[in-house]
N, C-alpha and C positions, 0 to 999 in steps of 0.2 A: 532890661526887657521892658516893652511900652507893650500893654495891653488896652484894645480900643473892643468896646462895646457896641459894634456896630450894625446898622441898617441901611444894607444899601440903598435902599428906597427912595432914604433920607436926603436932604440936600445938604443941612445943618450934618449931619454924619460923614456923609461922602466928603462935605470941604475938610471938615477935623481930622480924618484922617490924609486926606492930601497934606492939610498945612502938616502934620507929623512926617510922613514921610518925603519932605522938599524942604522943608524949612527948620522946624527943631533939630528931630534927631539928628545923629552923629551916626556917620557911613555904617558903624558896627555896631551899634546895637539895633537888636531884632524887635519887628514888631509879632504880636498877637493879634490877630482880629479873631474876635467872638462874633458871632453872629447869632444874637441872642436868641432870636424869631427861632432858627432854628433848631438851636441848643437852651433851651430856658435855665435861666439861673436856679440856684436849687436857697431854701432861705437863710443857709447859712453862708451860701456867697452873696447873697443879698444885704446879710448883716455884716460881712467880713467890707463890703463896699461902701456901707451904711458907715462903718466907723472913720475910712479913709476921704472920704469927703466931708463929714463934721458938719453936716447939714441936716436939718430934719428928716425925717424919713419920708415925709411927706413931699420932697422936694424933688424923690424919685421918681415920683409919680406925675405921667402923663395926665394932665386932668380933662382935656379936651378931646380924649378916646372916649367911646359909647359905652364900655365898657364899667368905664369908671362911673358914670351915672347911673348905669343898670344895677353895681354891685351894693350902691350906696354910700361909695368910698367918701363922700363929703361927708362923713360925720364929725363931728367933734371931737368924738369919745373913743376914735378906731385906734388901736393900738398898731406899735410900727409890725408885729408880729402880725396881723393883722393886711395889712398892706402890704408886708412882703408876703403872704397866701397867696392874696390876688395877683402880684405881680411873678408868681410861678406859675400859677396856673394860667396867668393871662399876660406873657410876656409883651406884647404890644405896651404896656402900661406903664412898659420902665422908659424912665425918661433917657434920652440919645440926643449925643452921643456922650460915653461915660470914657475918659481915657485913665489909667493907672501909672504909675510910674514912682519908682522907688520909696512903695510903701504910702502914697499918697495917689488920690485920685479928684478926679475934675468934670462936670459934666461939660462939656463944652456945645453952649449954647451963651453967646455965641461961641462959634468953630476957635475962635482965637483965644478962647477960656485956656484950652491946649497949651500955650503958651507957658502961664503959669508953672507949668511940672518942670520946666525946661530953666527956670530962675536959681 
């Protein structure tokens, strides 16, 4: 199962999932798209997502939403629990597109980050 964290909005989103289903995947395994915007992650999937990418926590985060400026999220000192509050209650925030895939995840930005799960 490939789970994709997506915004259709997104153009970086929308290619990541195209490249997943034309190019990686295998005819039979199934995709998941989340549609985070209007499902928000809750902050234990945020942390469950946080460990499978092995990236700061900070790295989940959109920093060029108003949001992020409004909340204050540039601090120093914010803790990742912290950033995942914001990014539940302010799901724009989470960085896309995020794909999953056996126990490992990737944001793909670019779209062909995707790839990597597929190695």
């Amino acid at each position: 199962m490939i789970t994709i964290y997506h915004n259709p909005r997104c153009s970086k989103s929308r290619g990541a999932l195209d490249l997943v289903e034309t190019v990686y995947r295998s005819k039979d395994e199934p995709i998941q798209i989340v549609e985070y915007l209007k499902q928000p992650l809750s902050v234990g999937q945020l942390s469950e997502l946080h460990r499978m990418l092995g990236c700061p926590a900070r790295e989940m985060v959109r920093a060029n939403e108003k949001e992020y400026e409004d909340l204050g999220l540039d601090r120093a000192d914010i803790s990742d629990r912290e950033l995942f509050d914001a990014i539940t209650k302010h799901p724009i925030l989470l960085q896309r597109p995020i794909a999953v895939r056996d126990g490992r995840a990737v944001i793909g930005r670019p779209p062909e980050n995707v790839g990597t799960l597929f190695e």
